[in-house]
C-alpha positions as CSV (number, residue, x, y, z in Angstrom):
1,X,96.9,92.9,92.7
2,X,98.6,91.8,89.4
3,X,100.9,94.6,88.8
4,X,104.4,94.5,89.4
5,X,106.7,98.1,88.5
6,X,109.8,98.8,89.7
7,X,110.5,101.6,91.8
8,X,112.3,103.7,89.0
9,X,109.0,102.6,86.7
10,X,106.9,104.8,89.1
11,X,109.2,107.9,88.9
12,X,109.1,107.6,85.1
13,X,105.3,107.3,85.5
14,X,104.6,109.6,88.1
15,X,106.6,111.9,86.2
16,X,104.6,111.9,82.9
17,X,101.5,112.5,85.1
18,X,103.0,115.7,86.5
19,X,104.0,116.7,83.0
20,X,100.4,115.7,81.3
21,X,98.6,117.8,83.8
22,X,101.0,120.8,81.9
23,X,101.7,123.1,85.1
24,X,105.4,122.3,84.7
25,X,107.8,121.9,81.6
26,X,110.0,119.2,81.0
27,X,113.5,119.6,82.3
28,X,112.1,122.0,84.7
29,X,112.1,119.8,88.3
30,X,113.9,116.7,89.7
31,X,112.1,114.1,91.4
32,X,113.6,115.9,94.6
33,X,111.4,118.9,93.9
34,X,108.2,119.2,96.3
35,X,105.0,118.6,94.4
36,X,103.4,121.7,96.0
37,X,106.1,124.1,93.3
38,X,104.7,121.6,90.7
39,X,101.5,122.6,91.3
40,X,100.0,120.0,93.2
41,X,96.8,121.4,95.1
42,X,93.8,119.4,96.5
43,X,92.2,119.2,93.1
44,X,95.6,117.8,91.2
45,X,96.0,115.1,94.2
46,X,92.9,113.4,94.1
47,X,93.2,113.6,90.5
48,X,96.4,111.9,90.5
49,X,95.4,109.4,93.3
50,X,92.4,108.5,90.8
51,X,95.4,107.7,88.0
52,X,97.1,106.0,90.2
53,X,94.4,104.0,91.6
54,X,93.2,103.4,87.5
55,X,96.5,102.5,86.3
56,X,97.5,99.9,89.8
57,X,95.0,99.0,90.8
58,X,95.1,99.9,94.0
59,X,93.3,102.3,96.5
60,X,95.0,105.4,97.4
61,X,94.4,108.1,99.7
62,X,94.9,111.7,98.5
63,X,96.9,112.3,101.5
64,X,99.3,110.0,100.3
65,X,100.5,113.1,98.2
66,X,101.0,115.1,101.2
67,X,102.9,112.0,103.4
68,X,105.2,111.6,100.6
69,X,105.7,115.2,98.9
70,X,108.2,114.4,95.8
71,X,107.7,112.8,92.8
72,X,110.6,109.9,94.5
73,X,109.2,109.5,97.9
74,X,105.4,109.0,96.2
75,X,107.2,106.5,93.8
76,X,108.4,104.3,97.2
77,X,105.4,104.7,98.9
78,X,103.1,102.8,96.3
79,X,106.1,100.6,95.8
80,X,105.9,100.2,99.9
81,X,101.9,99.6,99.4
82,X,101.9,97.9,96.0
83,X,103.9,95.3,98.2
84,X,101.8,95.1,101.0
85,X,98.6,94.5,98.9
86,X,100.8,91.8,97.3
């Protein structure tokens, strides 16, 4: 894997995707809030994983979402697994 993004770099990131999918406003959540009150159902986490997988390239399981339910524990999860596949 070539890419290399900071931890903050996937809470910026992983934020825009919960605000592109347009269940939630801007201003409206930390990245402390559960994704479940953004919205995030079985459809919305393999959708995300598919970003995620597009834009890292990296494979990602959809339970990833549910093992790491915030916006900043995702973010240091794919950090912890963008490492690994290092």
């Amino acid at each position: 894997m070539s890419v290399s993004i900071t931890h903050t770099e996937l809470e910026e990131w992983l934020t825009a995707r919960v605000l592109a999918y347009g269940k939630v406003e801007e201003g409206s959540f930390t990245l402390d809030t559960p994704l479940t009150q953004l919205g995030l159902d079985s459809v919305y986490a393999l959708t995300l994983c598919g970003d995620i997988e597009d834009a890292y390239e990296i494979d990602v399981d959809p339970v990833i979402v549910w093992d790491f339910p915030t916006i900043r524990l995702l973010a240091g999860g794919l950090a912890d697994q963008m490492r690994a596949a290092a």
